[in-house]
N, CA, C and O atoms as a GROMACS GRO file, in nm:
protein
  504
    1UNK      N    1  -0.604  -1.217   2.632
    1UNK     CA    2  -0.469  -1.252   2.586
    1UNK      C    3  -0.472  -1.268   2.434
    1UNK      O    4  -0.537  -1.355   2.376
    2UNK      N    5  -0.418  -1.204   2.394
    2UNK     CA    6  -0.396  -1.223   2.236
    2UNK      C    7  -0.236  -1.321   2.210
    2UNK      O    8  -0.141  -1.312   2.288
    3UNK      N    9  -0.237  -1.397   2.104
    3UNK     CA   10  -0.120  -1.475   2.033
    3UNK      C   11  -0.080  -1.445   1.900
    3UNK      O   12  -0.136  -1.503   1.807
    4UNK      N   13  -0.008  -1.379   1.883
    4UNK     CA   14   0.014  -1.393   1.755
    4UNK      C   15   0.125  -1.504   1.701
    4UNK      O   16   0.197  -1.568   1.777
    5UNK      N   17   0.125  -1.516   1.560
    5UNK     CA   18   0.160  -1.641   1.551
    5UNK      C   19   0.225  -1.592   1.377
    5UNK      O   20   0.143  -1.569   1.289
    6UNK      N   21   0.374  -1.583   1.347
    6UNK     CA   22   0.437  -1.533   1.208
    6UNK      C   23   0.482  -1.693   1.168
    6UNK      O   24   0.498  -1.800   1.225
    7UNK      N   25   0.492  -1.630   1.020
    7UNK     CA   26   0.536  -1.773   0.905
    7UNK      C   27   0.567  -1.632   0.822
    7UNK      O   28   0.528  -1.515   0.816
    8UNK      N   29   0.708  -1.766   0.732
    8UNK     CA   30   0.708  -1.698   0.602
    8UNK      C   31   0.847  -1.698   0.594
    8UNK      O   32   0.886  -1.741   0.485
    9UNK      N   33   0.972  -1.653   0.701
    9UNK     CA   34   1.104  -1.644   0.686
    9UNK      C   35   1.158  -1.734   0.598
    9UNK      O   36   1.117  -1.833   0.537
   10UNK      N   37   1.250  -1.680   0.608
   10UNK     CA   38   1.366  -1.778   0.487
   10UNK      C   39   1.478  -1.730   0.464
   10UNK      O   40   1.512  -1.619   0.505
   11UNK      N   41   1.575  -1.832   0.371
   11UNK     CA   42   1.713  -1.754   0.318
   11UNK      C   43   1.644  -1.684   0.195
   11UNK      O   44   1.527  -1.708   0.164
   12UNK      N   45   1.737  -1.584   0.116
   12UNK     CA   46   1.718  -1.540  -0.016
   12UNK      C   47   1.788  -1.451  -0.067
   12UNK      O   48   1.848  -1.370   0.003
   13UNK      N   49   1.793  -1.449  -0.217
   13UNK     CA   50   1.880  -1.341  -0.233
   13UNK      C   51   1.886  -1.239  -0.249
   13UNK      O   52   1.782  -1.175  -0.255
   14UNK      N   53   2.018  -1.172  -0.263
   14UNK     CA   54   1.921  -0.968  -0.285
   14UNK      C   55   1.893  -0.958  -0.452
   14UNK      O   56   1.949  -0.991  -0.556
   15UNK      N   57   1.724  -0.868  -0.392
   15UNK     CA   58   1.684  -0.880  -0.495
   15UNK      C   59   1.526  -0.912  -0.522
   15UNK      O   60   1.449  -0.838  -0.584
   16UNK      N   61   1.484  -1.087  -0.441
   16UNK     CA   62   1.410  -1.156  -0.404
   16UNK      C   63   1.324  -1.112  -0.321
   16UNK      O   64   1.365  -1.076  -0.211
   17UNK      N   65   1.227  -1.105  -0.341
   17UNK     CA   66   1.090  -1.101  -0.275
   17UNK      C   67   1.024  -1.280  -0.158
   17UNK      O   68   1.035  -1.402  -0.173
   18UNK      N   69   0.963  -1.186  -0.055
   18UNK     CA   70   0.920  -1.270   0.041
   18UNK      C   71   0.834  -1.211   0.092
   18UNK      O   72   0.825  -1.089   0.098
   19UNK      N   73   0.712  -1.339   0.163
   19UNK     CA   74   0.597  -1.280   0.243
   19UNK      C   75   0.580  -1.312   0.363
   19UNK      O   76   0.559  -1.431   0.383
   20UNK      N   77   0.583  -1.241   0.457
   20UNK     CA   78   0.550  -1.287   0.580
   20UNK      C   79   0.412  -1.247   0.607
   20UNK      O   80   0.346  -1.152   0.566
   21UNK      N   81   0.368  -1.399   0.729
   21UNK     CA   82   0.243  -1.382   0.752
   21UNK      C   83   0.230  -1.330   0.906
   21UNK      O   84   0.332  -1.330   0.975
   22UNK      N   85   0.103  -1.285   0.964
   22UNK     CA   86   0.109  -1.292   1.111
   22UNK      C   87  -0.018  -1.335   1.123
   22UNK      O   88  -0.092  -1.298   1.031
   23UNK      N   89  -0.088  -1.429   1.243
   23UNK     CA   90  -0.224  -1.445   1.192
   23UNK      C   91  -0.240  -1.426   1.388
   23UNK      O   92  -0.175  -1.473   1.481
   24UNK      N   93  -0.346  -1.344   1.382
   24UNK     CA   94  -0.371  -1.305   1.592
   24UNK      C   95  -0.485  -1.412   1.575
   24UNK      O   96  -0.547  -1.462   1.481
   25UNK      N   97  -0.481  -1.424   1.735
   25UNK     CA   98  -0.591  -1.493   1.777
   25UNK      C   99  -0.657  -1.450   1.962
   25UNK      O  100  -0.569  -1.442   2.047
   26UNK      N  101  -0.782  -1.430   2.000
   26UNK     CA  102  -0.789  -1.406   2.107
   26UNK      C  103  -0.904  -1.268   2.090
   26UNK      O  104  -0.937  -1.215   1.983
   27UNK      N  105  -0.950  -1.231   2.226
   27UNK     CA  106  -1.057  -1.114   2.214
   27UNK      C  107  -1.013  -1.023   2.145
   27UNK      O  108  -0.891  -1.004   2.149
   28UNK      N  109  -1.116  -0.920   2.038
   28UNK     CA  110  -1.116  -0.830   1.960
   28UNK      C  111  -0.949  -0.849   1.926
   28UNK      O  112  -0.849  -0.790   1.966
   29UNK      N  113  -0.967  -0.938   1.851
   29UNK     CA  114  -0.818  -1.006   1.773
   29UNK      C  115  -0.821  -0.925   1.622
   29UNK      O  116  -0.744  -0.964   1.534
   30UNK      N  117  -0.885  -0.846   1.605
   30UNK     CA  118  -0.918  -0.757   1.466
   30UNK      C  119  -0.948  -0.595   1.526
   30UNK      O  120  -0.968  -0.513   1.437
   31UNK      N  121  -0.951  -0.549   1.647
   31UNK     CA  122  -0.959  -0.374   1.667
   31UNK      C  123  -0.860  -0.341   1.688
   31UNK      O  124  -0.864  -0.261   1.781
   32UNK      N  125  -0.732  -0.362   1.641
   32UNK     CA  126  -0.609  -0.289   1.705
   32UNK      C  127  -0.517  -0.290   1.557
   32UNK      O  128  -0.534  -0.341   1.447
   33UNK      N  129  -0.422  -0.213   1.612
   33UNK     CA  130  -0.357  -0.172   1.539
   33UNK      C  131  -0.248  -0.263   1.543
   33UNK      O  132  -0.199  -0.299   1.650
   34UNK      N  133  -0.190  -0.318   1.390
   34UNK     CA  134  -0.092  -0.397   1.424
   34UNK      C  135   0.080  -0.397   1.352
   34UNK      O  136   0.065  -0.329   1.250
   35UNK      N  137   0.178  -0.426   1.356
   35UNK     CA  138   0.302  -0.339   1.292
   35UNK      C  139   0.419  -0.496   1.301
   35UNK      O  140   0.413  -0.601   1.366
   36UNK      N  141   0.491  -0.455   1.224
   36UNK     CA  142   0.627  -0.546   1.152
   36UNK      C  143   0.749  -0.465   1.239
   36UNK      O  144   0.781  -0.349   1.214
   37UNK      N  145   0.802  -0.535   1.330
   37UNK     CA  146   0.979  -0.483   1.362
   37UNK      C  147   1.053  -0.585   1.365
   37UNK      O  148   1.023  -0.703   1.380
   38UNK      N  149   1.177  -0.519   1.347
   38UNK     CA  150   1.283  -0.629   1.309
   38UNK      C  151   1.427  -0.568   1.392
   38UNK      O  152   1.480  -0.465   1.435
   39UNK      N  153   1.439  -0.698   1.378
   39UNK     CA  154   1.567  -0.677   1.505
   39UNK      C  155   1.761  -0.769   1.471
   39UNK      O  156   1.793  -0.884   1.498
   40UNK      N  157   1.852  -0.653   1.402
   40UNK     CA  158   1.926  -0.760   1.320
   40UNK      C  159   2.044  -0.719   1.456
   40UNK      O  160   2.062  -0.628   1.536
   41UNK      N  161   2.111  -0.868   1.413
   41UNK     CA  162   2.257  -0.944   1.472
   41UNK      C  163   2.282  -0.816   1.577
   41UNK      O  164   2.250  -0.718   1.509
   42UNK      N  165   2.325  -0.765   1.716
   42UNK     CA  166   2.376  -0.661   1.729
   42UNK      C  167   2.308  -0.488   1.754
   42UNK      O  168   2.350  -0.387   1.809
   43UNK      N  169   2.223  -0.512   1.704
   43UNK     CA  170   2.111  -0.382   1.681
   43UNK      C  171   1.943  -0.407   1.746
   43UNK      O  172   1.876  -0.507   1.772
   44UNK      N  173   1.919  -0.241   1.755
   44UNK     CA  174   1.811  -0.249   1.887
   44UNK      C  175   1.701  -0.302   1.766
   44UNK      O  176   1.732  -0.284   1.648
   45UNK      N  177   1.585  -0.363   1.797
   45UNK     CA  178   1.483  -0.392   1.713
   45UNK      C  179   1.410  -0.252   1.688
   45UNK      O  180   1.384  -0.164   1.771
   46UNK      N  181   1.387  -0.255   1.558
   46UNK     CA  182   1.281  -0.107   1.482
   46UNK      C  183   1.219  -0.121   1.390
   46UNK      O  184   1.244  -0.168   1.279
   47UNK      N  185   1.111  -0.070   1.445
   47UNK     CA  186   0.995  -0.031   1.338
   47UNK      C  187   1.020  -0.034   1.195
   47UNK      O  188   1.087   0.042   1.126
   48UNK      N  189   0.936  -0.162   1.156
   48UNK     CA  190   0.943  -0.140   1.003
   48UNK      C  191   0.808  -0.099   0.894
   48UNK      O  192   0.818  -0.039   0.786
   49UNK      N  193   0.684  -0.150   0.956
   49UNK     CA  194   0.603  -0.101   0.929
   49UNK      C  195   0.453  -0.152   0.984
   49UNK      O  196   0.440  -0.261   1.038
   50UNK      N  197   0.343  -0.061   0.963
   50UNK     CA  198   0.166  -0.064   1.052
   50UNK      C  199   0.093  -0.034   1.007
   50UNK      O  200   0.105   0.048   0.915
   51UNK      N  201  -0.049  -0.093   1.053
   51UNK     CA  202  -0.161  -0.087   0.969
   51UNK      C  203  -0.216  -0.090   1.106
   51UNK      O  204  -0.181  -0.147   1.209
   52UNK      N  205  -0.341   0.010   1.069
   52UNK     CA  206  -0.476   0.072   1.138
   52UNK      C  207  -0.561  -0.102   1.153
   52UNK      O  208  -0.530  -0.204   1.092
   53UNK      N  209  -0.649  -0.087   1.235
   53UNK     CA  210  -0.759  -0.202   1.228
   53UNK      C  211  -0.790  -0.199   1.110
   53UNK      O  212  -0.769  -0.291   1.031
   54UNK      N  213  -0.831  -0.115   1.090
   54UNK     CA  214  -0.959  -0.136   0.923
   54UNK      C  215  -0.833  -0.098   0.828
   54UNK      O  216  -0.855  -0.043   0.720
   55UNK      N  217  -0.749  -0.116   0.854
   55UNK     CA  218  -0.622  -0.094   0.692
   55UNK      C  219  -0.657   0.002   0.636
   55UNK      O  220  -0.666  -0.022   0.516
   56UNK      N  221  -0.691   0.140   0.672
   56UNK     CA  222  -0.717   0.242   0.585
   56UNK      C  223  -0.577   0.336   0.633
   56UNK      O  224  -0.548   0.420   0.547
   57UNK      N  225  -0.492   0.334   0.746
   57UNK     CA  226  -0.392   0.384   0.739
   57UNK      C  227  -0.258   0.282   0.747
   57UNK      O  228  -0.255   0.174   0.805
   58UNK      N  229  -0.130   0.356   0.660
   58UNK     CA  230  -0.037   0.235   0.676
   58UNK      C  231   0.079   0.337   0.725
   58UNK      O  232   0.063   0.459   0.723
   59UNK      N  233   0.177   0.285   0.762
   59UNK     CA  234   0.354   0.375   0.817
   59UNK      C  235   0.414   0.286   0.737
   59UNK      O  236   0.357   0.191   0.685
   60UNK      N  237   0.547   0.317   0.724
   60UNK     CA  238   0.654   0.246   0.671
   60UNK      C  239   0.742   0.341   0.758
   60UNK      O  240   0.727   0.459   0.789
   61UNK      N  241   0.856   0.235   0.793
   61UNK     CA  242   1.003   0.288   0.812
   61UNK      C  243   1.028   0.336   0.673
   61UNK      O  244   0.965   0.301   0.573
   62UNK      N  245   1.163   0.453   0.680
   62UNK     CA  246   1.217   0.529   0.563
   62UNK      C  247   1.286   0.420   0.473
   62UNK      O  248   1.285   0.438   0.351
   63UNK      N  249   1.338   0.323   0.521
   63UNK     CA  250   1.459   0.211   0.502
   63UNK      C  251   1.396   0.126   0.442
   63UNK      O  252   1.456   0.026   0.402
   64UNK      N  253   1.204   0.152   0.412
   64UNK     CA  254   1.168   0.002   0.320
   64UNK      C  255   1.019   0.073   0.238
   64UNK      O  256   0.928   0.015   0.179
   65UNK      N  257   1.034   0.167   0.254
   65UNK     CA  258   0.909   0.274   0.193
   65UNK      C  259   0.980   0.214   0.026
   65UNK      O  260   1.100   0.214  -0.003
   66UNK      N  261   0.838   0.156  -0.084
   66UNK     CA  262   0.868   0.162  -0.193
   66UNK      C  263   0.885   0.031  -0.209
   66UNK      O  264   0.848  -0.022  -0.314
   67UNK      N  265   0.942  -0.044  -0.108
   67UNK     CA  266   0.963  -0.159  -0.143
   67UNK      C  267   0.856  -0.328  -0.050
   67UNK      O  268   0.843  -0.447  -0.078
   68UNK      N  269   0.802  -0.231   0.070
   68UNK     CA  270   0.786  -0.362   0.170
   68UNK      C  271   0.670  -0.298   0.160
   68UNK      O  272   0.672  -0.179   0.128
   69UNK      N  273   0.517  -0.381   0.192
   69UNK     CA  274   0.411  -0.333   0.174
   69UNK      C  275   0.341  -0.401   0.308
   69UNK      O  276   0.393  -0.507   0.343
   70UNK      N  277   0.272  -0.371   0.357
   70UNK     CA  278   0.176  -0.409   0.484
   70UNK      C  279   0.005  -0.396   0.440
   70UNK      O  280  -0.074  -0.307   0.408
   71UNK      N  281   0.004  -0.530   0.459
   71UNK     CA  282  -0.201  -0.508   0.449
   71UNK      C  283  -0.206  -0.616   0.582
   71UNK      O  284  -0.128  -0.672   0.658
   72UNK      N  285  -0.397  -0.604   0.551
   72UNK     CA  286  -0.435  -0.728   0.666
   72UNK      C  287  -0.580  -0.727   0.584
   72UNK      O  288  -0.650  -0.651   0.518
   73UNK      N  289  -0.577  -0.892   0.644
   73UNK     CA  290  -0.740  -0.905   0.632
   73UNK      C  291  -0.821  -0.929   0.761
   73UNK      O  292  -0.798  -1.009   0.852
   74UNK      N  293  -0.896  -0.860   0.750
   74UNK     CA  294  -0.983  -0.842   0.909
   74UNK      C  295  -1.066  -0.948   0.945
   74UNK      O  296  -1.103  -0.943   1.062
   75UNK      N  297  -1.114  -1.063   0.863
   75UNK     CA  298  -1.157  -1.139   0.832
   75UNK      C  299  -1.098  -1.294   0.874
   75UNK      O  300  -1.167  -1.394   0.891
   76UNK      N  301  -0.990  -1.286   0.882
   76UNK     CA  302  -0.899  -1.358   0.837
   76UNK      C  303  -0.791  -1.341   0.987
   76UNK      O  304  -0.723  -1.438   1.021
   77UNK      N  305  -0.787  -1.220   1.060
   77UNK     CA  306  -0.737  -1.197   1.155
   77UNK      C  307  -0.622  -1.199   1.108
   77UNK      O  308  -0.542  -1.247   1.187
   78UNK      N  309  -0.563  -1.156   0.978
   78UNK     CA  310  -0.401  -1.196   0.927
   78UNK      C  311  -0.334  -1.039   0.870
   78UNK      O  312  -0.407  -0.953   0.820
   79UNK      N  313  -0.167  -1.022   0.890
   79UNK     CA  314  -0.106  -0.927   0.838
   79UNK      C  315  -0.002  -1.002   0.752
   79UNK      O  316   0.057  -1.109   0.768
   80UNK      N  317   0.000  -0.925   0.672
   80UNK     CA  318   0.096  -0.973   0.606
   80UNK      C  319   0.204  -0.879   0.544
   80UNK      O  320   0.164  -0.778   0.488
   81UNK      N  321   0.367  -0.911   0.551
   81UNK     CA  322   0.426  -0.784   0.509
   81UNK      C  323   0.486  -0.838   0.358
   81UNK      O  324   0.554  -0.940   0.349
   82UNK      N  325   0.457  -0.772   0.266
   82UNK     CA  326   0.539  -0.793   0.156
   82UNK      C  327   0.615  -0.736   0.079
   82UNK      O  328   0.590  -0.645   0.000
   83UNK      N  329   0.765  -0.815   0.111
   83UNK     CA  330   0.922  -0.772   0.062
   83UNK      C  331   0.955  -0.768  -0.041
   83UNK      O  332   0.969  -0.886  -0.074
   84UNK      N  333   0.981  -0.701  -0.130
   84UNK     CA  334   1.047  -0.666  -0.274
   84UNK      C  335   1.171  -0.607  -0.273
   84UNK      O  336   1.201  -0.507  -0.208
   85UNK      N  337   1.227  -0.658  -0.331
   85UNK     CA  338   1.383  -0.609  -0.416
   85UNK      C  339   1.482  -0.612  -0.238
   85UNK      O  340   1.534  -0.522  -0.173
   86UNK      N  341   1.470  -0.748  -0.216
   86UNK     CA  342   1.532  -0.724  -0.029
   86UNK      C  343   1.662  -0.725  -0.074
   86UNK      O  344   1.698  -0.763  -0.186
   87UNK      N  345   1.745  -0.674   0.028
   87UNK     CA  346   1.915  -0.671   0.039
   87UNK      C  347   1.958  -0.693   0.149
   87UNK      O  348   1.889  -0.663   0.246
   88UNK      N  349   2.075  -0.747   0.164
   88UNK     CA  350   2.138  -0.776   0.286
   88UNK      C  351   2.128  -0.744   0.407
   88UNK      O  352   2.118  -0.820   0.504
   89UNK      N  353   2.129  -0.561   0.403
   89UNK     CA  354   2.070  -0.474   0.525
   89UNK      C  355   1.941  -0.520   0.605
   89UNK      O  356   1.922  -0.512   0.726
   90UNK      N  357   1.852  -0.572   0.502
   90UNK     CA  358   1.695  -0.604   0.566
   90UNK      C  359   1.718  -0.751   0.616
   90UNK      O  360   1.609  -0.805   0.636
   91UNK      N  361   1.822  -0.831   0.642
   91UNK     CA  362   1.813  -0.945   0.717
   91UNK      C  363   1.822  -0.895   0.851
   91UNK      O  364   1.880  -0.794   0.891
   92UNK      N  365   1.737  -1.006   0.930
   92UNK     CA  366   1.696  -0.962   1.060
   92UNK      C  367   1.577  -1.050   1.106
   92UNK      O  368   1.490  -1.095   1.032
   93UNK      N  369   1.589  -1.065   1.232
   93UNK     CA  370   1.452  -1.144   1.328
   93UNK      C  371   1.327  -1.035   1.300
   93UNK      O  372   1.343  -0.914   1.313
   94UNK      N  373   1.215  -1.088   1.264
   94UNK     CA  374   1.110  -1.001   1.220
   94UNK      C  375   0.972  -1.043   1.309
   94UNK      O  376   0.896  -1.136   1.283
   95UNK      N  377   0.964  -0.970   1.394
   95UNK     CA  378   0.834  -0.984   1.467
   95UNK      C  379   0.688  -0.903   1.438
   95UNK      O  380   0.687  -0.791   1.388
   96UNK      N  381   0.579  -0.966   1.470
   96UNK     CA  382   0.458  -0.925   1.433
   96UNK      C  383   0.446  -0.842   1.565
   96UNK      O  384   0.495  -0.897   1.664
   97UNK      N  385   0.377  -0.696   1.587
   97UNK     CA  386   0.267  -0.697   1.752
   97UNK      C  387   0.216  -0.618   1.717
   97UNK      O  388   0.213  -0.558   1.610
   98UNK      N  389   0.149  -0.603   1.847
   98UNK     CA  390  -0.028  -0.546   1.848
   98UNK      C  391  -0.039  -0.463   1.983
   98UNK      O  392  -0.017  -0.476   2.103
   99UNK      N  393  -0.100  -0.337   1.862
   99UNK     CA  394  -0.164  -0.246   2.013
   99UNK      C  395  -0.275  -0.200   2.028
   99UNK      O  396  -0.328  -0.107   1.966
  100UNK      N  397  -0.307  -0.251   2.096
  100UNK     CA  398  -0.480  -0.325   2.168
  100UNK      C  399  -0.539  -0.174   2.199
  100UNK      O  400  -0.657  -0.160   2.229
  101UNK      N  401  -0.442  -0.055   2.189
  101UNK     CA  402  -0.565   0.044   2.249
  101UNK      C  403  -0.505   0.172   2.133
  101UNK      O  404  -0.516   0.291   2.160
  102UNK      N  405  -0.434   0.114   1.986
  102UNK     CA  406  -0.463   0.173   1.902
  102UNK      C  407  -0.571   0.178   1.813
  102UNK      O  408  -0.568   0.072   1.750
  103UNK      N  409  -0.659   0.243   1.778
  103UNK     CA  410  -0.756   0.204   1.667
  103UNK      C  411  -0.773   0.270   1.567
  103UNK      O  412  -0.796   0.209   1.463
  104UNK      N  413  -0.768   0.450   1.564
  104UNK     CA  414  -0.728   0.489   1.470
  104UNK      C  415  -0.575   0.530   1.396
  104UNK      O  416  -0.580   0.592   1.290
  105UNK      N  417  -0.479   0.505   1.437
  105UNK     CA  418  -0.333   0.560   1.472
  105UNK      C  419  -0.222   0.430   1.447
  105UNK      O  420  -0.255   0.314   1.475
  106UNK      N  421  -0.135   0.451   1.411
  106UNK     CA  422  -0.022   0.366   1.390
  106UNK      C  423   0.084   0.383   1.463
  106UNK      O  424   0.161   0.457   1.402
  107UNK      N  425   0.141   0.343   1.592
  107UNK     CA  426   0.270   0.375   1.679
  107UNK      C  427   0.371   0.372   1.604
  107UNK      O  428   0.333   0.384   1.488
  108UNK      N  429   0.499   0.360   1.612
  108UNK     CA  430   0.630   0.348   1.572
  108UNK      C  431   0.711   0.304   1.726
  108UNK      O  432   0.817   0.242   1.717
  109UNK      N  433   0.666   0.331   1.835
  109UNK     CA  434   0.727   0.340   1.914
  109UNK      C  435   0.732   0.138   1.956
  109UNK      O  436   0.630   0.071   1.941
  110UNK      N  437   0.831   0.092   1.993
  110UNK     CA  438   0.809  -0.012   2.063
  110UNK      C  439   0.752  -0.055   2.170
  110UNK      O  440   0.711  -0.170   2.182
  111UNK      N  441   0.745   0.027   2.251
  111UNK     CA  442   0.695   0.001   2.394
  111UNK      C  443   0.550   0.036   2.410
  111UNK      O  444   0.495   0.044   2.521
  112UNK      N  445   0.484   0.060   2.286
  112UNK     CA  446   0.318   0.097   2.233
  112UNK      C  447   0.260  -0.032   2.254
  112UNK      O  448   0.149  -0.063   2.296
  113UNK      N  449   0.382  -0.120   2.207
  113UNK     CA  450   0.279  -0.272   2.163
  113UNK      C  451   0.281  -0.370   2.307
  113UNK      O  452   0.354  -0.382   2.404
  114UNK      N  453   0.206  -0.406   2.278
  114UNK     CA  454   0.123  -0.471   2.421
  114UNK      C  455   0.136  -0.640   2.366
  114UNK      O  456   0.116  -0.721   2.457
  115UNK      N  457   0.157  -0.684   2.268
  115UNK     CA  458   0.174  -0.835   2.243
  115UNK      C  459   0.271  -0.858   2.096
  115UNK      O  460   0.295  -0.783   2.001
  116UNK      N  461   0.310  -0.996   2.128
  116UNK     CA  462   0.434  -0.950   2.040
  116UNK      C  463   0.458  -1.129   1.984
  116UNK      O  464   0.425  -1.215   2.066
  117UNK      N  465   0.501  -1.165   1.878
  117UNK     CA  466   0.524  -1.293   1.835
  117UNK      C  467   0.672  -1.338   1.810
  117UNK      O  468   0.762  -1.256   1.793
  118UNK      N  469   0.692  -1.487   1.809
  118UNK     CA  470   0.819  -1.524   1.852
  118UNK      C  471   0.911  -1.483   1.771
  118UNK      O  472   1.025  -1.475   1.815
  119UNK      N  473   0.886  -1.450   1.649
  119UNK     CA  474   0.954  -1.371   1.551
  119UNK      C  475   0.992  -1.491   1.434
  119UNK      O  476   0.988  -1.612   1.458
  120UNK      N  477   1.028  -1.435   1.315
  120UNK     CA  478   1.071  -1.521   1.198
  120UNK      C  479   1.185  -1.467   1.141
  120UNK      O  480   1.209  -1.347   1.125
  121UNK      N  481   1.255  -1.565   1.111
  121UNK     CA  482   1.432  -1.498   1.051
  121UNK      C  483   1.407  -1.472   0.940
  121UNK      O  484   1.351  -1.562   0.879
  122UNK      N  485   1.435  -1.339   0.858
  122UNK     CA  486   1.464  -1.348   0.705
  122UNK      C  487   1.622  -1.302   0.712
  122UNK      O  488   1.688  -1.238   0.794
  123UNK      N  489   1.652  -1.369   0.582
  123UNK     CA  490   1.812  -1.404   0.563
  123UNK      C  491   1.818  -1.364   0.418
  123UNK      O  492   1.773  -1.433   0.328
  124UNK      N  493   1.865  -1.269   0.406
  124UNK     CA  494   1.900  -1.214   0.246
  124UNK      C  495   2.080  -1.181   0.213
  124UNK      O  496   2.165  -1.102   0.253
  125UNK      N  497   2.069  -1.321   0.096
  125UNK     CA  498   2.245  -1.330   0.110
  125UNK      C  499   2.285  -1.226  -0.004
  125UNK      O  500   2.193  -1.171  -0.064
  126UNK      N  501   2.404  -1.199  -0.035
  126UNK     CA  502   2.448  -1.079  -0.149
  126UNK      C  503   2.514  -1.174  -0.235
  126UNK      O  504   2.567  -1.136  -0.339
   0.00000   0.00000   0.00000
């Protein structure tokens, strides 16, 4: 059983930068592949962005390429996504998950991920 466990949400304005954390815990809590979706007011939750186990490959959704960055430390069992220049559009419930039988490869798909965290609100006012 893996847990993941996010920090970091908040209000803010457009413009403003924010970091969210995700930190797993549980067997081979560092071989999988792990990804950022977000899910606003009304709308289906989607892929925002993933990182390989060893962080040598990353995805971005089209909607935050340039601006939102994804690493992890393997060490540390932690992802972290970091938001630049956010706007209104990118408010939304933002969940961490993990897919336990990705290792070289990054899904996009939702139904890839096999564990999933309670999610954190970011709130970006105009």
């Amino acid at each position: 059983q893996v847990q993941l466990i996010e920090s970091g949400g908040g209000l803010v304005q457009t413009g403003d930068s924010l970091r969210l954390s995700c930190t797993a815990s549980g067997p081979r809590s560092t071989t999988y592949a792990m990804a950022w979706f977000r899910q606003a007011p009304g709308k289906a939750r989607e892929f925002v962005a993933g990182i390989t186990w060893s962080g040598s490959r990353t995805v971005y959704a089209d909607s935050v390429k340039g601006r939102f960055t994804i690493s992890r430390d393997g060490a540390k069992n932690t992802v972290w996504l970091e938001m630049n220049s956010l706007k209104p559009e990118d408010t939304a419930v933002y969940y961490c998950a993990a897919d336990i039988n990705a290792l070289y490869y990054v899904s996009t798909t939702e139904s890839r991920y096999d564990y999933w965290g309670q999610g954190t609100q970011v709130t970006v006012s105009s």
